[in-house]
C-alpha positions, -999 to +999 in steps of 0.1 A: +261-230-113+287-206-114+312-191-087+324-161-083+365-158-076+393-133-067+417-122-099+437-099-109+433-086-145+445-064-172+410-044-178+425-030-213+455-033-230+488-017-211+465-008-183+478-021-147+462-052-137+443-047-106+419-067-080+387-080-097+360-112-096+358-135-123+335-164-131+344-197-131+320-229-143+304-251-123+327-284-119+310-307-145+315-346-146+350-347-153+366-318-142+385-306-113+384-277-095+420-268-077+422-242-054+454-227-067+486-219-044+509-204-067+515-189-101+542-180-121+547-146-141+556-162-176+569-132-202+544-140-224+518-133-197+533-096-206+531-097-238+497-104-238+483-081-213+501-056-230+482-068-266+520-075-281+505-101-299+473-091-313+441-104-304+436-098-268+405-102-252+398-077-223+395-081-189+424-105-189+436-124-165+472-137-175+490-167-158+498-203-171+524-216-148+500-231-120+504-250-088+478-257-064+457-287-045+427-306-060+392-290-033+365-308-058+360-331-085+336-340-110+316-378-107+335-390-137+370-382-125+395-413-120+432-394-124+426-368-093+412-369-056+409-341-029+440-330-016+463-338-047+490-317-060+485-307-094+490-275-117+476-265-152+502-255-177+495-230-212+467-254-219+435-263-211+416-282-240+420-292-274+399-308-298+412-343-289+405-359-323+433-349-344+459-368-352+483-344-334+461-349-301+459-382-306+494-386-308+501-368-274+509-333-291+479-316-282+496-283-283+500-290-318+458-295-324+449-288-359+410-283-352+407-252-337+440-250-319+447-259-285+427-237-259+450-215-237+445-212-200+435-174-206+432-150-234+408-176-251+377-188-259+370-223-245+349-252-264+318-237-248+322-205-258+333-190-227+366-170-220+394-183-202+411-169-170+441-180-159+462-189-128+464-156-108+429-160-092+421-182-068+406-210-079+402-227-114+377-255-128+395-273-153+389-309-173+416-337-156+426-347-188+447-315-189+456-314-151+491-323-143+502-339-110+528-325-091+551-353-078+561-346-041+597-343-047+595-305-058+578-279-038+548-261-058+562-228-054+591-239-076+568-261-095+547-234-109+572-225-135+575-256-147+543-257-160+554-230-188+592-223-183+597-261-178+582-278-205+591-249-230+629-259-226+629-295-218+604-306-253+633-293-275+657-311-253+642-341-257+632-339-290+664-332-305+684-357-284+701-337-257+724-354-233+755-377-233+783-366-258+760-336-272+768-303-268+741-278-262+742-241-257+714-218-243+713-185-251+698-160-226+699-168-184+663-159-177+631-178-168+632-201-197+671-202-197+677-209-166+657-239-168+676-250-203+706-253-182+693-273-150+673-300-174+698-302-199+728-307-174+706-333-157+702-353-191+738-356-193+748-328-219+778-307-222+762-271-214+778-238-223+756-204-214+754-177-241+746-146-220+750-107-231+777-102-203+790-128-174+773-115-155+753-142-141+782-165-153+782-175-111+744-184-112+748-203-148+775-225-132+764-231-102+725-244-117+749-271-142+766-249-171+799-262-180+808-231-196+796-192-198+803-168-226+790-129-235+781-126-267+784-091-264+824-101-270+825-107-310+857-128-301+827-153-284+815-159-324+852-166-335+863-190-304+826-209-303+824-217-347+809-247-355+808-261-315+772-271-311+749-301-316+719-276-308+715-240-296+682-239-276+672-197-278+653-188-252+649-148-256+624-133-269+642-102-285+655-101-319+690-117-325+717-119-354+703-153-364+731-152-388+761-153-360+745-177-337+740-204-371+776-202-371+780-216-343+766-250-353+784-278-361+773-304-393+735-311-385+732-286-356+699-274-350+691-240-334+657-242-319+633-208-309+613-210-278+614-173-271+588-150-294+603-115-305+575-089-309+594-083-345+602-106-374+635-122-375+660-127-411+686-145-417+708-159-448+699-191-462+733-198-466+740-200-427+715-235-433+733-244-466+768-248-445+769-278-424+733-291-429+718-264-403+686-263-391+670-237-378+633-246-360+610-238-335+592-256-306+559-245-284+561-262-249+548-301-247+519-323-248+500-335-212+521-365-216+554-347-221+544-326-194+539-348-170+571-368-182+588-331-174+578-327-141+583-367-128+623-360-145+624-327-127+613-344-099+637-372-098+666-349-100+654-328-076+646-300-104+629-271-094+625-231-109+644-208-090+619-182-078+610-148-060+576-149-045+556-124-050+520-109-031+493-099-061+498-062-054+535-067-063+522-080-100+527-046-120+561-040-104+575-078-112+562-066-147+583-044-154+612-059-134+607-087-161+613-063-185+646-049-169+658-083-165+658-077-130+647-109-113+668-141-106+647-159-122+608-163-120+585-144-102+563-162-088+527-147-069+519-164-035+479-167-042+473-163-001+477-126-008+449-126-028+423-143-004+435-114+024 
């Protein structure tokens, strides 16, 4: 049997999300039904809700990055008890066959696509509703536990912000004797620099202006430049091993390239509403590479959050009530806010 929880949705595209009740399944053999605590506002949440992206299915209820405890589970559940600490990240099935799922990359899945946490259609036909409600019923094999060494406020973001950053990190070998830049201090950004300084990198910060060059050196940046200063380009050529780009506007993909060194690659994790273009030549010179990367597999994930936990890695965060949703909205868009928003889920049972 269904339940009947408290959200807050986007009814149409653009609209302001307001108060609403939402179904959510009954919890079936092997799921887990977390009653959820906290959840981050991701940017793409935005996007979405606003129908950037095509495709959006309305009423929507947007979050990804969520942090809660474990109230039921399912007969057939061995990974989670009551009273766990867990979240649910951009994901919450996949076709598990593939060989991309088999192989841990389930974001990857090539039959169907992974199932997102909202905005989609799950394997039984059935929208999905994200992380600000309530509650959530979800299948433990893509539950996360959240170890005890971070708080779940600052845990939420992790889920999304977290695991965005850290997979490129990991995949293309950041740490000891690399040097990595991150371009843009936001959510995602901010993030870049904590994990990236904990593996042991050399981390510079490529911001519009300095300034949150304090911020960016106190969270682990060894160095913080504005690219708004052309002389930045000049002084930085040919410096970095890899450039992670976490904003999601439209840059001179041309002028960052530069800043490679032989076999640099300059990874996306931010998703501009527009196309980007670029010269091939900018590859051509010094082996470049220019790639993307869409957050991790359960595995990775949980690897993510056990690192961020042994290094005492956490999101730093402004909580948020429900009815503050539409204003941190377009805060996000402003680049006013230091540097999650995060929505304390008590509000919503008031």
């Amino acid at each position: 049997m269904t339940t009947t929880v408290t959200a807050y949705a986007a009814p149409a595209a653009k609209a302001p999300l307001e108060r609403t009740t939402i179904p959510r399944r009954a919890v079936g053999e092997h799921d887990v039904l977390i009653e959820i605590k906290y959840a981050g506002i991701c940017h793409s949440d935005i996007h979405q809700a606003r129908d950037e992206w095509g495709g959006a299915a309305f009423p929507m209820v947007p979050g990804h990055e969520i942090a809660g405890i474990v109230a039921e589970v399912g007969s057939g559940v061995t990974k989670y008890a009551v009273g766990d600490r867990v979240g649910v990240g951009c994901m919450v099935d996949s076709c598990r066959e593939c060989d991309n799922c088999r192989a841990g990359e389930e974001q990857y899945c090539t039959d169907g696509g992974m199932v997102g946490t909202y905005n989609a259609t799950g394997r039984d036909g059935e929208p999905t509703y994200g992380g600000y409600s309530t509650h959530i019923v979800v299948d433990e094999a893509y539950v996360l536990g959240i170890p005890d060494g971070i708080e779940l406020d600052a845990a939420a973001p992790l889920l999304c912000a977290g695991i965005t950053v850290y997979s490129p990190l990991r995949h293309w070998n950041a740490g000891p004797g690399k040097k990595v830049a991150v371009v843009g201090m936001g959510g995602l950004g901010h993030m870049a620099v904590k994990i990236a300084h904990a593996m042991g990198a050399e981390v510079t910060v490529l911001s519009q202006s300095l300034r949150k060059k304090d911020d960016g050196l106190k969270l682990g940046a060894d160095h913080f430049h504005a690219t708004s200063d052309p002389a930045t380009f000049l002084e930085l050529a040919g410096s970095f091993d890899l450039i992670v780009n976490t904003v999601s506007a439209n840059l001179d993909v041309d002028a960052f390239l530069g800043l490679l060194n032989l076999d640099g690659a300059m990874v996306n994790v931010g998703a501009p509403e527009n196309p980007s273009s670029f010269n091939v030549f900018s590859l051509l010179a010094m082996r470049r590479t220019l790639a993307g990367s869409m957050i991790g597999g359960i595995r990775q994930t949980q690897e993510m959050l056990d690192f961020c936990a042994q290094h005492g890695l956490g999101a730093e965060i402004e909580l948020i009530d429900a009815d503050q949703i539409n204003e941190a909205y377009e805060r996000v868009l402003a680049s006013d806010v230091r540097y999650r928003f995060v929505i304390d889920i008590a509000s919503l049972r008031d």
